[in-house]
N, C-alpha and C positions, 0 to 999 in steps of 0.2 A: 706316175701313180699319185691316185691325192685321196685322201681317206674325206669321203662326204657324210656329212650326218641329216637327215630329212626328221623333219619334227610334223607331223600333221594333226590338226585342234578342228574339230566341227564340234559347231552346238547343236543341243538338243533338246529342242525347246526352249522356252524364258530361262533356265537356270542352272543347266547341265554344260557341260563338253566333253570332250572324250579325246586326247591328246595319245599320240603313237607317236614313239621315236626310234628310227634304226640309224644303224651305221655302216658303212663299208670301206672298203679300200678297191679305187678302179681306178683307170685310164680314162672309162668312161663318163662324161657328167650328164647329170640329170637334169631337167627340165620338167617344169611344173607348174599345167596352167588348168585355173576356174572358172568355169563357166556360172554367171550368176543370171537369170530371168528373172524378171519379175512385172507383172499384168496389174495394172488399176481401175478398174471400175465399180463401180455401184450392184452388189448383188451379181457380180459375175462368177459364172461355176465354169469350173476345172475344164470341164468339156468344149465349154465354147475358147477357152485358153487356149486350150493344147494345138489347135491346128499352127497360131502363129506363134505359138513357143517352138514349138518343133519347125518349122522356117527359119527363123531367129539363130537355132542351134546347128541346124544343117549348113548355114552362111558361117558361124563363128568356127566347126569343123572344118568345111571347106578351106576358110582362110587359112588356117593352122597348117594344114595340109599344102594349100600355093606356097607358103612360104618356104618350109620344106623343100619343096622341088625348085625353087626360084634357089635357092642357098646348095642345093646340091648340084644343080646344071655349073652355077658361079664354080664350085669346086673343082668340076671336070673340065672346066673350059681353063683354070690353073693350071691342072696338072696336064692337061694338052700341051698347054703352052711353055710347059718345065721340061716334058718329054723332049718336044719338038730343040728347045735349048740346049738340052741333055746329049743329045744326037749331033748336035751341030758341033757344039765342042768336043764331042768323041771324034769325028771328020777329021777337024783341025788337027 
C-alpha cells in the first residue's frame, strides 16, 4: 500500500489557475498524461484546425493505448513463463 497525493493546476486565462489536491491510500498507482495541440497560422479559425487536431489526438490516444497492450501481453508472457517454471518444480 503507498498513500498518493495528485495535485492538478490549469490556467485560466493570462492570470488565474485553479489547483485540486486529493489524496489516497492504494496498491494501485496512478498515471497522468496531457495532451497539448497547438495550430499556427495567419487568421486561422477553429474549424479549419479541428480536422488535423482531432488526427494529432486520435494518434497520441492510440499510442497511449499500443503501449498499454504492448506492457500488458509483456506481463502474460511472465507469468506464462512463472507458471510453466511453477509446474515444473512441482514435477520434480
Amino acid at each position: 500500500m503507498c498513500k498518493v497525493t495528485t495535485v492538478n493546476s490549469v490556467s485560466q486565462g493570462i492570470s488565474g489557475t485553479k489547483t485540486s489536491t486529493s489524496s489516497e491510500t492504494s496498491n494501485i498507482e496512478k498515471y497522468s498524461t496531457r495532451v497539448l495541440s497547438t495550430a499556427n497560422k495567419v487568421n486561422l479559425k477553429f474549424e479549419n484546425a479541428m480536422p488535423v487536431l482531432e488526427d494529432e489526438l486520435v494518434k497520441v490516444i492510440t499510442g497511449i493505448f499500443l503501449k498499454i497492450k504492448i506492457e500488458m501481453e509483456m506481463i502474460f508472457m511472465y507469468l506464462d513463463e512463472y507458471k510453466k517454471m511453477a509446474k515444473f518444480y512441482y514435477v520434480i
